[in-house]
N, C-alpha and C positions, 0 to 999 in steps of 0.2 A: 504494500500500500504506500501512496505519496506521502512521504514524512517533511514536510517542509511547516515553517510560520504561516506561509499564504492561506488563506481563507476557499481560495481554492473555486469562487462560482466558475468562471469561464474556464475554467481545465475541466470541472465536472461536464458539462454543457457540450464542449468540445469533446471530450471523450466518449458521452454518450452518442452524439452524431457520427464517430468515429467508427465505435460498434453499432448503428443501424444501417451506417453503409457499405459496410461491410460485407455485412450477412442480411440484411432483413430482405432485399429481395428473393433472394434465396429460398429463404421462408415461403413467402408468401409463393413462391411456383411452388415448392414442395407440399402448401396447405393446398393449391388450388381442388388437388384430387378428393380431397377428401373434404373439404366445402363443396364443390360438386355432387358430392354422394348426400350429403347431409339435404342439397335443395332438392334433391333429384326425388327425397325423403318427404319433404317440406310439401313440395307440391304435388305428389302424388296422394297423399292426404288431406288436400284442398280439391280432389279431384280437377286438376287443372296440368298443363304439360308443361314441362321444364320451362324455364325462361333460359336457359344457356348462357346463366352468369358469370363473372369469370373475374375477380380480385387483379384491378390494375398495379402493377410495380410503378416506384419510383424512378426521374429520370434522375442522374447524377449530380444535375445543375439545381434541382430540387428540394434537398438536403441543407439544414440549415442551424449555426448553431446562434438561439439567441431570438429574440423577437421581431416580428418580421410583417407590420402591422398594414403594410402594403399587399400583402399577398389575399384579401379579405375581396380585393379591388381588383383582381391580376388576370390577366387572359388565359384563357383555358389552357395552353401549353405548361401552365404551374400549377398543373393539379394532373394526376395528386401530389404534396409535397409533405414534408413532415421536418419539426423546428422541437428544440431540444432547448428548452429556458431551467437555470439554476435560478428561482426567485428571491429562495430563503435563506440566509443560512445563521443557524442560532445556537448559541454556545447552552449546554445544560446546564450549566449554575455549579461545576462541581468544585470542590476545593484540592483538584491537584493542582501543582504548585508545575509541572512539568508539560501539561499540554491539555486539551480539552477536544472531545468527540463531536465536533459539531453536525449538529441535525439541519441537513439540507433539502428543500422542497425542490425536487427536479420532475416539473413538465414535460413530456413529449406530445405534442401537438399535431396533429394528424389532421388534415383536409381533401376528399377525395370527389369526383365529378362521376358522374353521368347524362351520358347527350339522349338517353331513352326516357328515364321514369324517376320518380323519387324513391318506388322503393327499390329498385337495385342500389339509388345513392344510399341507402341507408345498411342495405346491405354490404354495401363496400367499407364505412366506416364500421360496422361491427366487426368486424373479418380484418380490416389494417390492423383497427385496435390491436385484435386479437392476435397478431403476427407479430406486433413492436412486442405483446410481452412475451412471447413465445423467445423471441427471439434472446431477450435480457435473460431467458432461464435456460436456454439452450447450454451454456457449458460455464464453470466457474470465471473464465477470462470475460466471459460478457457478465457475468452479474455483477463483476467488479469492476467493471469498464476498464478494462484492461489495467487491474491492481490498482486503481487510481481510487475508491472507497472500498468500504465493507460492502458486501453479496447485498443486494436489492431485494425488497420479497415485496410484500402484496401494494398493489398498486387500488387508489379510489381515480376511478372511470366515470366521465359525463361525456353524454353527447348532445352537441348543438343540435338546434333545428336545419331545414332542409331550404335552403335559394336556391332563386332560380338568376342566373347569369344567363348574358347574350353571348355571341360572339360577335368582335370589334369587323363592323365592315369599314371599309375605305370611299369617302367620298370626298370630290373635291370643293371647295370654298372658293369664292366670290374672284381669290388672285390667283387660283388655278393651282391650288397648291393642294394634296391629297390631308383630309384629316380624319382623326376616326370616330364615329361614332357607333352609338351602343344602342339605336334604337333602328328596329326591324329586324337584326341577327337571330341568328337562331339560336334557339333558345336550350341551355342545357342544365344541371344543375349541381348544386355542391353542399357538403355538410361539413363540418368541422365535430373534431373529438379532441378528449385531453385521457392520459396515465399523467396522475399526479404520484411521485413514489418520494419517498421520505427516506436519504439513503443519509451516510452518516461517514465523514472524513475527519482522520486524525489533523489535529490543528498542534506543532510540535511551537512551543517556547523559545526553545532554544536553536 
């Protein structure tokens, strides 16, 4: 584990986006088979036929450590994307005199699209969720973001509601110049989610 004075948010933060892009798509191709079986479940007990859903991967430029309060706003080539925030981080009160375990609130923020329905977007966002933690429990070098905290364990999960986004078409303005706007495009949609995990870094004195 990182034994230094620093307080440590942006190593935590940066580590954690370090191991989700590492592996988490990975993940998520490796869930897809078996998220497939589970809808394939789903809807045949709805008596209704597959929708042929299928958990989108992150692109590389996607990944993000930190808050990223633009991306709320951003054209559809940024989603899905997922942002990695250390918001907290709080000393226990204890009386060693040599260093203290500070308790950190680290965020992984997840935002996924669909250009069909809202609820496959919704099923997208359960299912990334469900892949960021997969992924953190997958082997001890990822619960520890690579030795940088203590092993991670249970994470508290919300999920936003469902927009709808356009996509930016091109027109031109009065001096002939191309600008974009957001009204008439087509229409696709997007959800956001959070894993809020409460991990915990040595903070050394000395």
């Amino acid at each position: 584990m990182e034994l230094t004075t620093r307080l440590g948010t942006e190593t935590i933060q940066r580590a954690a986006i370090i191991v989700l892009f590492n592996n988490l798509n990975n993940m998520i191709n490796s869930m897809n088979l078996t998220w497939s079986g589970e809808d394939d479940d789903y809807w045949q007990a709805l008596n209704r036929g597959n929708q042929d859903w299928f958990v989108e991967t992150i692109a590389p430029e996607n990944f993000y450590a930190g808050t990223i309060p633009s991306l709320i706003n951003a054209s559809i080539d940024k989603y899905p994307n997922v942002c990695a925030i250390d918001y907290v981080a709080t000393p226990p009160g204890s009386t060693d005199d040599e260093g203290e375990l500070y308790n950190h609130l680290l965020a992984i923020e997840v935002m996924v699209k669909s250009i069909d329905s809202e609820e496959e977007t919704n099923s997208r966002i359960q299912k990334t969720l469900d892949a960021v933690h997969l992924t953190f429990m997958d082997s001890l070098e990822n619960r520890t973001l690579n030795n940088t905290i203590l092993p991670v364990n249970a994470p508290r999960q919300t999920i936003g509601d469902v927009f709808v986004g356009r996509k930016t078409e091109k027109k031109g303005n009065q001096a002939g110049k191309a600008q974009s706007s957001m009204q008439g495009g087509e229409r696709w949609f997007w959800q956001g989610g959070t894993l809020e995990y409460t991990v915990q870094k040595f903070v050394d004195f000395y």
